[in-house]
VMD Tcl script that builds the backbone (N, CA, C; Angstrom):
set m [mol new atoms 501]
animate dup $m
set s [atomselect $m all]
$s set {name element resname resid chain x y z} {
  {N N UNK 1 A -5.910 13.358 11.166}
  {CA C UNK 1 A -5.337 14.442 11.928}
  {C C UNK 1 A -3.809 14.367 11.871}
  {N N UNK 2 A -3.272 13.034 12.032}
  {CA C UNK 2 A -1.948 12.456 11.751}
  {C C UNK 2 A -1.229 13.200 10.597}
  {N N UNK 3 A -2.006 13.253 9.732}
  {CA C UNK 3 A -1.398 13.677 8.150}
  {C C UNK 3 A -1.613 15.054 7.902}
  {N N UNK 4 A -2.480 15.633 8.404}
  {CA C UNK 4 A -2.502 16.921 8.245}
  {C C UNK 4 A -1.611 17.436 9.624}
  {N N UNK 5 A -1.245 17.120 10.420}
  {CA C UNK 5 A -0.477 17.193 11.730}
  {C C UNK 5 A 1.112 17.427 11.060}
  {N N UNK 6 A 1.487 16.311 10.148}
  {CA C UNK 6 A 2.588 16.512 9.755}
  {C C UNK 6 A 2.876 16.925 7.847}
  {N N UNK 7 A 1.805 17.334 7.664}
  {CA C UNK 7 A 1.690 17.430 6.472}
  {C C UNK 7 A 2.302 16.694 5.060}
  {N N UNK 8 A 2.450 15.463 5.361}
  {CA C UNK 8 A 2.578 14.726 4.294}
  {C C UNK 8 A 1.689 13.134 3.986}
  {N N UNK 9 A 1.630 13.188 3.021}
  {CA C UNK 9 A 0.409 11.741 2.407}
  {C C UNK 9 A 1.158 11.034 2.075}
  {N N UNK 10 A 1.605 10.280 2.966}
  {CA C UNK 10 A 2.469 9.269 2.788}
  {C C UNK 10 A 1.782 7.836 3.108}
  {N N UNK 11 A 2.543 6.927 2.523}
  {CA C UNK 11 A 2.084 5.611 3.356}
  {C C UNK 11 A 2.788 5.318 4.334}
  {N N UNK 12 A 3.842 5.766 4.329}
  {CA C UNK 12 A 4.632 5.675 6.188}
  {C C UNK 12 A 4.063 6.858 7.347}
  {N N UNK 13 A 3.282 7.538 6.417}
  {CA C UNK 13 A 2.819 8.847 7.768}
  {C C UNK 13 A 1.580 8.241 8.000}
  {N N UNK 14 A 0.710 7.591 7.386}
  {CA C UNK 14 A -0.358 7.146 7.465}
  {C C UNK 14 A -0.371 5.990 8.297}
  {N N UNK 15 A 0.829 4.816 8.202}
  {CA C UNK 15 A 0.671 4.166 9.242}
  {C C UNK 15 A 1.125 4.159 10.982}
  {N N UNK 16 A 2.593 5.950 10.408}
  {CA C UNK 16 A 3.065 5.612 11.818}
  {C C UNK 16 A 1.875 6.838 12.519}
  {N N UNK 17 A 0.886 7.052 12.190}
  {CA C UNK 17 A 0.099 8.271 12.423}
  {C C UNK 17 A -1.042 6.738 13.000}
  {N N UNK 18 A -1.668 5.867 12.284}
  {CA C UNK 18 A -2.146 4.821 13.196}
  {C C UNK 18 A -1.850 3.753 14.190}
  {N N UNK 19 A -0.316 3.834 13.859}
  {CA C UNK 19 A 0.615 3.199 14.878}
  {C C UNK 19 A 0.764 4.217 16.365}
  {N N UNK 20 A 0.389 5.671 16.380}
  {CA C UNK 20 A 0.488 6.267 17.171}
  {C C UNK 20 A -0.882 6.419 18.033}
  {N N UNK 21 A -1.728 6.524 17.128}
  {CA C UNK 21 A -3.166 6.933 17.548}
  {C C UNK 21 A -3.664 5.644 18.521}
  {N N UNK 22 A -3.159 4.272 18.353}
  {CA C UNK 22 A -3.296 3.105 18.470}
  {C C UNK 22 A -3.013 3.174 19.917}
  {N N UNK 23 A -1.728 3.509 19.657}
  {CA C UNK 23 A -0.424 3.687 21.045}
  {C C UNK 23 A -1.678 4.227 21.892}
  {N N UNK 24 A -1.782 5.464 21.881}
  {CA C UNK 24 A -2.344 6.601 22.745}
  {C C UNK 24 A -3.873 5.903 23.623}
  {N N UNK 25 A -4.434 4.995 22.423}
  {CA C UNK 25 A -5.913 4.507 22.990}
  {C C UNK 25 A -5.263 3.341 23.939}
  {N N UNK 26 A -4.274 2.521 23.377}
  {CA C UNK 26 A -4.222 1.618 24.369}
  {C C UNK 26 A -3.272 2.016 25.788}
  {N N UNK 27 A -2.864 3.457 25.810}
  {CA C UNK 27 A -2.325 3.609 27.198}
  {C C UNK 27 A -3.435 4.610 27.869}
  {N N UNK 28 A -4.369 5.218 27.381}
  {CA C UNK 28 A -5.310 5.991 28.093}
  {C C UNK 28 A -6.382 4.323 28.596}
  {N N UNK 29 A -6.566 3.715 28.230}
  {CA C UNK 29 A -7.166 2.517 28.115}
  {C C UNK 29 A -6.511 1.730 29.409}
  {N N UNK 30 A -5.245 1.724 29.613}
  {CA C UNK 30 A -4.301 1.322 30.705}
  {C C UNK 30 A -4.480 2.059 32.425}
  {N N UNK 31 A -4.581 3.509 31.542}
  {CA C UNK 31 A -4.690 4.634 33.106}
  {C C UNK 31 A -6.060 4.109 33.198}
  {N N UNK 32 A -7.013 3.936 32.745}
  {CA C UNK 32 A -8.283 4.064 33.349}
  {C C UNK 32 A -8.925 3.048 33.763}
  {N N UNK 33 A -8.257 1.649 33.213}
  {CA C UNK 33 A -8.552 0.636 33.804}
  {C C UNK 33 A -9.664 -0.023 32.899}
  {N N UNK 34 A -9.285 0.632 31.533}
  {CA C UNK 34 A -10.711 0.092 30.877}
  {C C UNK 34 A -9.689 -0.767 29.717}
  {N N UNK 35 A -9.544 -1.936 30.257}
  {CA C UNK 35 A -9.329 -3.180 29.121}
  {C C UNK 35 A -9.551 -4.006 28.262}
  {N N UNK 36 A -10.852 -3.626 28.740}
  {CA C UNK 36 A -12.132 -3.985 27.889}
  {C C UNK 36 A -12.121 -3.074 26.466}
  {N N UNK 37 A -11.906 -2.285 26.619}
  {CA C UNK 37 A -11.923 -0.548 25.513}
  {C C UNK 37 A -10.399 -1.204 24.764}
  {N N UNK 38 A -9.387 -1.434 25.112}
  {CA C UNK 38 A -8.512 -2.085 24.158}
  {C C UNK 38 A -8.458 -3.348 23.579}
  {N N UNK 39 A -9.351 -4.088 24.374}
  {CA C UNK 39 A -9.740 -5.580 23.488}
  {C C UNK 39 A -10.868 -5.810 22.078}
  {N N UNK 40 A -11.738 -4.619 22.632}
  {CA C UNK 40 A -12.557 -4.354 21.191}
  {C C UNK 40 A -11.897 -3.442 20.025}
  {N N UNK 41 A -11.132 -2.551 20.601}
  {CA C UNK 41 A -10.029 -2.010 19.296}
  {C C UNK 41 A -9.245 -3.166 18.905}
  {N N UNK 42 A -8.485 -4.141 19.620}
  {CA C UNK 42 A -7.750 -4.710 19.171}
  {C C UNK 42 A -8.300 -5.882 18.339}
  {N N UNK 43 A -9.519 -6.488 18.959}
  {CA C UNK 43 A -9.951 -7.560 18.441}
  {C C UNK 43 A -10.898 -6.862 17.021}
  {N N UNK 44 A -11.575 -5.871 17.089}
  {CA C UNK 44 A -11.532 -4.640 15.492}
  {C C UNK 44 A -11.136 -4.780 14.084}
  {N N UNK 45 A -9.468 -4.523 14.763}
  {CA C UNK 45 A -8.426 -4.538 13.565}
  {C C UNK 45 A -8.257 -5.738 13.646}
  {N N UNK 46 A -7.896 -6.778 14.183}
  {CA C UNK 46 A -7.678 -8.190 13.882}
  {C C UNK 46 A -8.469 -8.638 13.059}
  {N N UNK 47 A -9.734 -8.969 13.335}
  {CA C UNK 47 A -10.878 -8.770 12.593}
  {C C UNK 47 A -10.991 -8.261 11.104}
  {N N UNK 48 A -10.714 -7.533 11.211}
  {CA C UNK 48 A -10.517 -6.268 10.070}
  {C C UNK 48 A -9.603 -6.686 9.151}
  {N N UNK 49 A -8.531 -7.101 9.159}
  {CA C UNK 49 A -6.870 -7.614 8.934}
  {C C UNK 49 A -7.612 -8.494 8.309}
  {N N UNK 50 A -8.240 -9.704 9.278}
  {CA C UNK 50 A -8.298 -11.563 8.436}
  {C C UNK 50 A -9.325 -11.387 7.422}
  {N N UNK 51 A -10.417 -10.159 7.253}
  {CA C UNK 51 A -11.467 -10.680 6.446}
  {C C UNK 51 A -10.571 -10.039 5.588}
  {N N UNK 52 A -9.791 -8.732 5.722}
  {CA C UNK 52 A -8.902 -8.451 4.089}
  {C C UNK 52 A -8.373 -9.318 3.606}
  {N N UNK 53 A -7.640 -10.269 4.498}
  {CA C UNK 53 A -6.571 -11.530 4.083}
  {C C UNK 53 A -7.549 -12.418 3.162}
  {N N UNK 54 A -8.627 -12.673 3.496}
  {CA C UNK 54 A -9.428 -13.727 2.957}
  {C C UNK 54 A -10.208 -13.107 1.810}
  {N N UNK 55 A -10.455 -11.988 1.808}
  {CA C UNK 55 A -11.021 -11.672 0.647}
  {C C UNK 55 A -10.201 -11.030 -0.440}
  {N N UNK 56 A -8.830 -10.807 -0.650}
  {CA C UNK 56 A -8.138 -10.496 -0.991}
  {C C UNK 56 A -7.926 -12.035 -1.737}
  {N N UNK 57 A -7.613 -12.914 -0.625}
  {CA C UNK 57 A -7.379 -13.945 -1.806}
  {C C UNK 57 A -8.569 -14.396 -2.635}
  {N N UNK 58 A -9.749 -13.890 -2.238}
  {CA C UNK 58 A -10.880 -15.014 -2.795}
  {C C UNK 58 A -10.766 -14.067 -4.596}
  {N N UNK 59 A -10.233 -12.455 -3.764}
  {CA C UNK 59 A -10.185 -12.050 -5.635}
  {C C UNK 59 A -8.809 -12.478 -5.989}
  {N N UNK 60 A -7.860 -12.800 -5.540}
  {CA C UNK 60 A -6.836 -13.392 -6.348}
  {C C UNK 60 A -7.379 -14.996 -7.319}
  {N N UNK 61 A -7.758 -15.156 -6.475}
  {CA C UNK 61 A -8.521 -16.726 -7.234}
  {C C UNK 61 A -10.262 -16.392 -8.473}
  {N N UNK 62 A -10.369 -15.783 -8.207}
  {CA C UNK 62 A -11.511 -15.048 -9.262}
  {C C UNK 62 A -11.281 -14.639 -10.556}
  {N N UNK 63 A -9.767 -13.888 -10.150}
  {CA C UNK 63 A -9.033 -12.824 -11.620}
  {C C UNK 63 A -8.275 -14.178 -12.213}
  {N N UNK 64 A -7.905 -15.015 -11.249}
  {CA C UNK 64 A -6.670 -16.125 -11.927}
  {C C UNK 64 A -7.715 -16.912 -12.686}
  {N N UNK 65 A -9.223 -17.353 -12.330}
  {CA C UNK 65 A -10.548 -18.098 -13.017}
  {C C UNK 65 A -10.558 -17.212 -14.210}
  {N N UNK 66 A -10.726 -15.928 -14.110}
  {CA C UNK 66 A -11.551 -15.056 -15.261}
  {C C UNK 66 A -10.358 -15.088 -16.330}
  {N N UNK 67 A -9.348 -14.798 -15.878}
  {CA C UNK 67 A -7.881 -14.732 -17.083}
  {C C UNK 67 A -7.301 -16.079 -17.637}
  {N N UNK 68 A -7.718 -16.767 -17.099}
  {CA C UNK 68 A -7.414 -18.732 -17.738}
  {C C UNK 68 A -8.588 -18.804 -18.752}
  {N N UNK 69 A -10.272 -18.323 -18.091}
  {CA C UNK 69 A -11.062 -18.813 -19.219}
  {C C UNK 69 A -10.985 -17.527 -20.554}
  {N N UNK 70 A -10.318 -16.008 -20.017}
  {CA C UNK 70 A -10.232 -15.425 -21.486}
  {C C UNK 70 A -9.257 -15.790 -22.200}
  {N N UNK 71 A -8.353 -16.435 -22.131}
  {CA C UNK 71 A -7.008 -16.684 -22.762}
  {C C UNK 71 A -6.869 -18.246 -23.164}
  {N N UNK 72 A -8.224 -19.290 -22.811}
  {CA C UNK 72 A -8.139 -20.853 -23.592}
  {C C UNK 72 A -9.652 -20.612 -24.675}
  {N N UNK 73 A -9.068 -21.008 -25.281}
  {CA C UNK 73 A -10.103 -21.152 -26.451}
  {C C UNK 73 A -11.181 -21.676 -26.097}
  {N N UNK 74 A -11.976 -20.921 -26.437}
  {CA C UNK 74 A -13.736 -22.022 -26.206}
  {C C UNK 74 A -14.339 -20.854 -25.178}
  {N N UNK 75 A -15.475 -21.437 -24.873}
  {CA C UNK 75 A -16.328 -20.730 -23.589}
  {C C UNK 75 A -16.681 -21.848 -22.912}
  {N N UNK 76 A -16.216 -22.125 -22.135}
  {CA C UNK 76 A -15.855 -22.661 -20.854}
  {C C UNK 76 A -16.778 -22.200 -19.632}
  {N N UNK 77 A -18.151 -21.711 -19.612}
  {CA C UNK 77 A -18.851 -21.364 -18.630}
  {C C UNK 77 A -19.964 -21.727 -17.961}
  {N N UNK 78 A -20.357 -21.609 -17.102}
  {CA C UNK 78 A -21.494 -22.559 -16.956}
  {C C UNK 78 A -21.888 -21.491 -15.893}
  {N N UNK 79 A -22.956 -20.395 -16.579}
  {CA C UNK 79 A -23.757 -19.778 -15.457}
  {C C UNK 79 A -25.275 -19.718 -14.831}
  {N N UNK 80 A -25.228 -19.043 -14.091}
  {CA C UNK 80 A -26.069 -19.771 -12.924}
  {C C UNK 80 A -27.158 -17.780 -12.691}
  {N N UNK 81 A -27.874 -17.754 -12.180}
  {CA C UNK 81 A -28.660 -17.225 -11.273}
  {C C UNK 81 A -29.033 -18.019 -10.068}
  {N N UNK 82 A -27.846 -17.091 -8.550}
  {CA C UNK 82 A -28.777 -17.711 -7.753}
  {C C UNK 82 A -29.531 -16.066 -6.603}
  {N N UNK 83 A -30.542 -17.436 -6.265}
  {CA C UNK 83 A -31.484 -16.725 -5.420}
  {C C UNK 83 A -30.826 -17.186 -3.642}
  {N N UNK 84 A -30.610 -15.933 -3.235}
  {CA C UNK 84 A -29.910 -15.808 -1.904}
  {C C UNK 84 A -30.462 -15.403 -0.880}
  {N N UNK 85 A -31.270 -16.159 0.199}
  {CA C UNK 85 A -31.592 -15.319 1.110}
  {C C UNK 85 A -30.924 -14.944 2.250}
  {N N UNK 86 A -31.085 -13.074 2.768}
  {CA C UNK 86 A -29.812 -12.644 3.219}
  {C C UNK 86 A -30.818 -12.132 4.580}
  {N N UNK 87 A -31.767 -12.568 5.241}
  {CA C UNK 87 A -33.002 -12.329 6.218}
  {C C UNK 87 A -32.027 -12.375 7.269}
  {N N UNK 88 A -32.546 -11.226 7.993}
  {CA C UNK 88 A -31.980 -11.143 9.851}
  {C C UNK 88 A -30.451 -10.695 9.421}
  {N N UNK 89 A -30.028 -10.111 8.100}
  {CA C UNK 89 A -28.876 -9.351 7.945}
  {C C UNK 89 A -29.024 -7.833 8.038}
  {N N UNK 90 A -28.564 -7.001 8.512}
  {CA C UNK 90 A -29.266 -5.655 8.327}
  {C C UNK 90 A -28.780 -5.023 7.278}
  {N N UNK 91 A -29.222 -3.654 6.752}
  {CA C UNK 91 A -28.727 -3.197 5.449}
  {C C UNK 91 A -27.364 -3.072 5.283}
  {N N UNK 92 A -26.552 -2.586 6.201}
  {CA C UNK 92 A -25.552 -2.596 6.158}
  {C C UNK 92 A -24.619 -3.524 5.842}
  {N N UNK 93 A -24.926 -4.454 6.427}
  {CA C UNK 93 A -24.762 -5.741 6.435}
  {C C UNK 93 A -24.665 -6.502 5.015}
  {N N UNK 94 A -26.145 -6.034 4.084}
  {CA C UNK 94 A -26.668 -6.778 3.217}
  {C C UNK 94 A -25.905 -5.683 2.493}
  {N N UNK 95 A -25.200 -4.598 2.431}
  {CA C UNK 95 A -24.831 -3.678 1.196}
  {C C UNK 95 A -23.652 -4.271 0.965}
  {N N UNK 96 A -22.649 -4.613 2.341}
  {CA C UNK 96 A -21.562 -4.933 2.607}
  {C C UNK 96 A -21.180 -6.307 1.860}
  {N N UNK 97 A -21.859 -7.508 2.304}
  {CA C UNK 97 A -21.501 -8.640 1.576}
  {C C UNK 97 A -22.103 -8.392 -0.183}
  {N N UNK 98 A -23.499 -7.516 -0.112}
  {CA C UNK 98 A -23.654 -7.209 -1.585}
  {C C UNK 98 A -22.592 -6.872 -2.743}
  {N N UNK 99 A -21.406 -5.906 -2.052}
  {CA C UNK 99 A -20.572 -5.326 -2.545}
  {C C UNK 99 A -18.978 -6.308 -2.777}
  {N N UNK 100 A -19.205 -6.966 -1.869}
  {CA C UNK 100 A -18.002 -8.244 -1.670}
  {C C UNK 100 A -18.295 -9.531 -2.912}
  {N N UNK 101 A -19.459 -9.380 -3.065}
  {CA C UNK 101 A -20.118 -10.315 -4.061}
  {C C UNK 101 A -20.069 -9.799 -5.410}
  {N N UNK 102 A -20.058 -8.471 -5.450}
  {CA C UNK 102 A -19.957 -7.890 -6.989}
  {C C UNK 102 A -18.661 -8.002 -7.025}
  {N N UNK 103 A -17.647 -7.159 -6.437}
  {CA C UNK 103 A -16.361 -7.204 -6.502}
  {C C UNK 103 A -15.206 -8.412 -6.881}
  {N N UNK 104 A -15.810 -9.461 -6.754}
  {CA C UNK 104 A -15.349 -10.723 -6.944}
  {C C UNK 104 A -15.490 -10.795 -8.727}
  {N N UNK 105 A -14.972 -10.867 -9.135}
  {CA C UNK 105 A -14.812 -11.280 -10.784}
  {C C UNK 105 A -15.457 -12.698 -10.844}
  {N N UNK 106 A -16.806 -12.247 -11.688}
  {CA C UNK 106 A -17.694 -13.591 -11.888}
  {C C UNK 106 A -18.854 -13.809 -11.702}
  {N N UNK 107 A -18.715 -13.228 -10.368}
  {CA C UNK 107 A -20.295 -13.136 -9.542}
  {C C UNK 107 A -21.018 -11.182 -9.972}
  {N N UNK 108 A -22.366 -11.284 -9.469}
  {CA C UNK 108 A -22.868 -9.824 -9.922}
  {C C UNK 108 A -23.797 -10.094 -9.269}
  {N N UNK 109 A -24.020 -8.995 -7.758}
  {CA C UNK 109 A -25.424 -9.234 -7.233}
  {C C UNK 109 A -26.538 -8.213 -8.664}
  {N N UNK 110 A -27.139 -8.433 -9.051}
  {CA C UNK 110 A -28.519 -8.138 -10.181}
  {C C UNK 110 A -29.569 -7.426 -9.225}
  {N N UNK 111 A -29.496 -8.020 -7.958}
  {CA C UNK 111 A -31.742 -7.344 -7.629}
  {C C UNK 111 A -31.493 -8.045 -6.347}
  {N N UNK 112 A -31.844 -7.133 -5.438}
  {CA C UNK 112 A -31.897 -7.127 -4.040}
  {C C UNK 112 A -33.749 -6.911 -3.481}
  {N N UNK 113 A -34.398 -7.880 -2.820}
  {CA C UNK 113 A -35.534 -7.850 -3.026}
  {C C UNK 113 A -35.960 -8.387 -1.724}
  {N N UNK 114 A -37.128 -7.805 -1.157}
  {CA C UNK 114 A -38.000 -8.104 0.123}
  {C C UNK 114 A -39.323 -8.891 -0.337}
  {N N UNK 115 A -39.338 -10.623 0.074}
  {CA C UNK 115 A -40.452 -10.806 -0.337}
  {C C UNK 115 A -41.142 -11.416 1.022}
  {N N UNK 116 A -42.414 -10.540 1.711}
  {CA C UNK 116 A -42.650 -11.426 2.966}
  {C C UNK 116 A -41.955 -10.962 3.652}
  {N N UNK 117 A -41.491 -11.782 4.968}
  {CA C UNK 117 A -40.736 -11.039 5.697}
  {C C UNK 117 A -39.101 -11.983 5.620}
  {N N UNK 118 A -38.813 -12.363 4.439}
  {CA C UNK 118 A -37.201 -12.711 3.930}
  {C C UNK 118 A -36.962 -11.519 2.549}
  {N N UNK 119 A -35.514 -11.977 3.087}
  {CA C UNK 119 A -34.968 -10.075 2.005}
  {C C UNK 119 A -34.152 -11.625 1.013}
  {N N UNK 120 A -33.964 -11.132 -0.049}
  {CA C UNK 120 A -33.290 -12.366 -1.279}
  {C C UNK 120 A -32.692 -11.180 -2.539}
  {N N UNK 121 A -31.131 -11.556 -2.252}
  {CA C UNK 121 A -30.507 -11.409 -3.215}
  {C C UNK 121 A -30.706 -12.571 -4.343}
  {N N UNK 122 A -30.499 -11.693 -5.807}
  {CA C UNK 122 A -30.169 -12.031 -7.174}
  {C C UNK 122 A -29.039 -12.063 -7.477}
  {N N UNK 123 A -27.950 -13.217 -7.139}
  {CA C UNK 123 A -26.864 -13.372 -8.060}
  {C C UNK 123 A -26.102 -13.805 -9.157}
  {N N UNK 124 A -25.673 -13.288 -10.018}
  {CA C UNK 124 A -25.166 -13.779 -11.328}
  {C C UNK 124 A -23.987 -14.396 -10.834}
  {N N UNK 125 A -24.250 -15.375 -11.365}
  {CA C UNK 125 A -22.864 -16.494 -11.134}
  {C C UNK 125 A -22.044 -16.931 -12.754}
  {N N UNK 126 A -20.969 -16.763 -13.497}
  {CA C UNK 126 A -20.411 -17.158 -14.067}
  {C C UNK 126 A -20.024 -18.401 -14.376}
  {N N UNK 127 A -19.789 -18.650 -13.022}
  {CA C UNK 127 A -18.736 -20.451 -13.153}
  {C C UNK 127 A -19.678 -20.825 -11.899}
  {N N UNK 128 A -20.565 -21.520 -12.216}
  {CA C UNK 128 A -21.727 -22.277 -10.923}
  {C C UNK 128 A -21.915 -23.542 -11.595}
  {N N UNK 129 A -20.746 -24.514 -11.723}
  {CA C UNK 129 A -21.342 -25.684 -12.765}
  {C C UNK 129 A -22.078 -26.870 -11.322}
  {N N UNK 130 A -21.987 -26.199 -9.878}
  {CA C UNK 130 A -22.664 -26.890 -9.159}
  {C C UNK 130 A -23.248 -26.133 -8.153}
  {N N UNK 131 A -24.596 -25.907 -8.424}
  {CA C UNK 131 A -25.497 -25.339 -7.152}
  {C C UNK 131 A -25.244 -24.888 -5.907}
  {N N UNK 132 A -24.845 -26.240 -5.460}
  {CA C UNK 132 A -24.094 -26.144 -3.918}
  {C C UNK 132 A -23.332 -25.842 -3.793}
  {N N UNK 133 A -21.960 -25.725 -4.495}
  {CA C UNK 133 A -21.287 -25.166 -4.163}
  {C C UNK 133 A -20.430 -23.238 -4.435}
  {N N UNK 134 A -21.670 -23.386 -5.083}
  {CA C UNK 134 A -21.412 -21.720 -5.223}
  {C C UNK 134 A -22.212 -21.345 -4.195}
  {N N UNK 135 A -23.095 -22.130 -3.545}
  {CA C UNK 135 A -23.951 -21.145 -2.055}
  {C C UNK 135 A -23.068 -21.865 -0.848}
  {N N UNK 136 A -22.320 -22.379 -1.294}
  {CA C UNK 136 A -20.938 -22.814 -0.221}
  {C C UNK 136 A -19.792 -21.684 -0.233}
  {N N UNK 137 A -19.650 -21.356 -0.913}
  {CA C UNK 137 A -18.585 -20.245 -1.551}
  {C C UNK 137 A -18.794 -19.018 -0.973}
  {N N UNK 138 A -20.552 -18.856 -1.314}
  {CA C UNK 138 A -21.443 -17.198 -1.016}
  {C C UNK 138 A -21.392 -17.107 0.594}
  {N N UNK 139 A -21.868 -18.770 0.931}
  {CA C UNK 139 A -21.634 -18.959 2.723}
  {C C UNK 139 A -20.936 -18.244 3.642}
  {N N UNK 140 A -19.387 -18.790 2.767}
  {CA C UNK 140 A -18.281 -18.876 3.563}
  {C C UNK 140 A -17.867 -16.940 3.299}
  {N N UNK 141 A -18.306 -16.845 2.236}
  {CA C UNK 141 A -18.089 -14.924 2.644}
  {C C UNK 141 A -18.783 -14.513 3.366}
  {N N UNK 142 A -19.974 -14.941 3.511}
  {CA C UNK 142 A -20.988 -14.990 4.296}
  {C C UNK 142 A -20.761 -14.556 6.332}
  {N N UNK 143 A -20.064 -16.183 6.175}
  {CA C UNK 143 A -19.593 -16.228 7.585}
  {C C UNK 143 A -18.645 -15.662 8.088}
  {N N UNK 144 A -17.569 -15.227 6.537}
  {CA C UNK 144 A -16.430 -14.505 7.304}
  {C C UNK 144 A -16.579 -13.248 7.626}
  {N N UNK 145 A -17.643 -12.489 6.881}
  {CA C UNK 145 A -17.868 -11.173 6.939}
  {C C UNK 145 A -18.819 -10.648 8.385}
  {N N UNK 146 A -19.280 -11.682 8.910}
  {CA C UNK 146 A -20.197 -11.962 9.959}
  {C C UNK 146 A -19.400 -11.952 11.352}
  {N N UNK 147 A -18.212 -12.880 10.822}
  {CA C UNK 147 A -17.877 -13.327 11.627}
  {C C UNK 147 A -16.167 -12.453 12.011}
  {N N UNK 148 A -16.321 -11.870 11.238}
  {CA C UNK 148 A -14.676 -10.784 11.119}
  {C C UNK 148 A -14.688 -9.424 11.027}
  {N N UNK 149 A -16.201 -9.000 10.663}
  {CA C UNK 149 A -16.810 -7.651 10.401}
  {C C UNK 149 A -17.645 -7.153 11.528}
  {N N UNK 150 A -18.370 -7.916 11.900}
  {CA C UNK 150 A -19.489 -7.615 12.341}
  {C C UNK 150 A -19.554 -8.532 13.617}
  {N N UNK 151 A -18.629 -9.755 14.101}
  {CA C UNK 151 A -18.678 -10.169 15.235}
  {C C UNK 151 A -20.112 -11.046 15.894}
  {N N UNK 152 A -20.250 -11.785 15.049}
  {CA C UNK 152 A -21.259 -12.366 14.714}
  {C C UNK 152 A -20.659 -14.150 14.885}
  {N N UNK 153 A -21.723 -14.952 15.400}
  {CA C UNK 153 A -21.693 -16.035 15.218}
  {C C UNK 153 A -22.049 -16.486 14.148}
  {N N UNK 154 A -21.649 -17.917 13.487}
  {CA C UNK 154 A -21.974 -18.733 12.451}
  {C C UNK 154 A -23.606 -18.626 11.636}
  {N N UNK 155 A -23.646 -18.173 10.324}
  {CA C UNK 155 A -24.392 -18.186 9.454}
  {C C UNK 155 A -25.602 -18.879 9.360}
  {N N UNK 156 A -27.044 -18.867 9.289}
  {CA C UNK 156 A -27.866 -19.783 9.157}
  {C C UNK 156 A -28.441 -19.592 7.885}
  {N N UNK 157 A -27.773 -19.384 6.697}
  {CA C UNK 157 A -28.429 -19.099 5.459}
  {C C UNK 157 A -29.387 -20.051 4.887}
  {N N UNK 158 A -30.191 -19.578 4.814}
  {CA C UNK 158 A -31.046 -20.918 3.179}
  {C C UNK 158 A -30.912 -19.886 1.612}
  {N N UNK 159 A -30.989 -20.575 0.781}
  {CA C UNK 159 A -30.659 -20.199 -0.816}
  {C C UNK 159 A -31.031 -20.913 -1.345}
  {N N UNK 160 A -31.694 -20.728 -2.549}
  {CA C UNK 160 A -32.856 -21.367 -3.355}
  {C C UNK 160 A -31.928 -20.954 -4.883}
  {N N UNK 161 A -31.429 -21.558 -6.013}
  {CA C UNK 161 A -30.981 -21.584 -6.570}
  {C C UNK 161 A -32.139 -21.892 -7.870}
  {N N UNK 162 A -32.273 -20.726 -8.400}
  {CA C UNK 162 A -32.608 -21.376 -9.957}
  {C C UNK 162 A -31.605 -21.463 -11.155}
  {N N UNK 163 A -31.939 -22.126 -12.300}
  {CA C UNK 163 A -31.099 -21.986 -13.333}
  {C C UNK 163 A -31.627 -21.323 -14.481}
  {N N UNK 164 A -30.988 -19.802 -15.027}
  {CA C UNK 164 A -31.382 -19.043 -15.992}
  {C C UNK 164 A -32.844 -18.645 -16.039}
  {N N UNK 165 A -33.251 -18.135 -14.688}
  {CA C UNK 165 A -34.097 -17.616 -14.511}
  {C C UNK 165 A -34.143 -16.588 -13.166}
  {N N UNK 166 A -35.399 -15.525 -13.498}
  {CA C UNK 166 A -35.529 -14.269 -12.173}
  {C C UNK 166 A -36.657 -14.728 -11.339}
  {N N UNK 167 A -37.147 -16.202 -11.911}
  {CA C UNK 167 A -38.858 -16.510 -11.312}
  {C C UNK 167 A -38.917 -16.788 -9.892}
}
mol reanalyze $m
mol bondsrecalc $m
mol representation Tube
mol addrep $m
């Protein structure tokens, strides 16, 4: 409304247009006595802010992996299929980290699958020269996205890892 309000697409109209909108919730939020209503906006975007911070770097460190192994001689890879179970996540949930997992240079969710009553992602892993710690890796997006997105306590994942196989 901000941008069409002042008619320009800017990146300074865009933020002082959420810098305003911001303003407005947290002083109607003030008259009414509802502080509660500005701690979930605020704690929101905070939220919102650290999982960009963290996943922002996890692709800075992905592209810096993928551009070292195209540029040294050899193939240097060691990939993996793992089997992820993502149970008691809801779809949203499961599209969301699905999409955080492709986006990462390396990894490729493949096949999203309900077997029973556990849901199990298929991920292609590139550089998995250790089991554990690529479902340490998947975890920790895991928990941050849980835990920065969605406001969620700590992760109880299990993951079953095969090697070069869908079995």
């Amino acid at each position: 409304m901000w941008v069409l309000l002042w008619g320009d697409l800017s990146l300074y109209t865009i933020v002082l247009g959420f810098a305003f909108g911001y303003a407005v919730l947290w002083l109607f939020a003030r008259l009414r006595g509802h502080d509660t209503l500005w701690n979930a906006y605020g704690r929101r975007l905070f939220g919102l802010f650290t999982f960009g911070i963290y996943f922002f770097g996890q692709l800075v460190k992905s592209n810096w992996q993928i551009a070292r192994q195209i540029l040294s001689p050899g193939l240097d890879i060691d990939p993996r299929i793992i089997r992820y179970d993502v149970t008691g996540l809801s779809t949203a949930e499961i599209t969301i980290l699905s999409n955080a997992i492709t986006l990462t240079p390396g990894t490729l969710v493949i096949d999203s699958r309900t077997r029973g009553d556990r849901t199990l992602l298929y991920i292609h892993c590139l550089f998995a020269e250790d089991r554990e710690t690529q479902i340490e890796e998947i975890d920790t997006l895991r928990h941050h996205m849980e835990r920065d997105v969605f406001f969620k306590g700590p992760p109880t994942p299990t993951a079953i890892a095969t090697r070069g196989t869908l079995a």
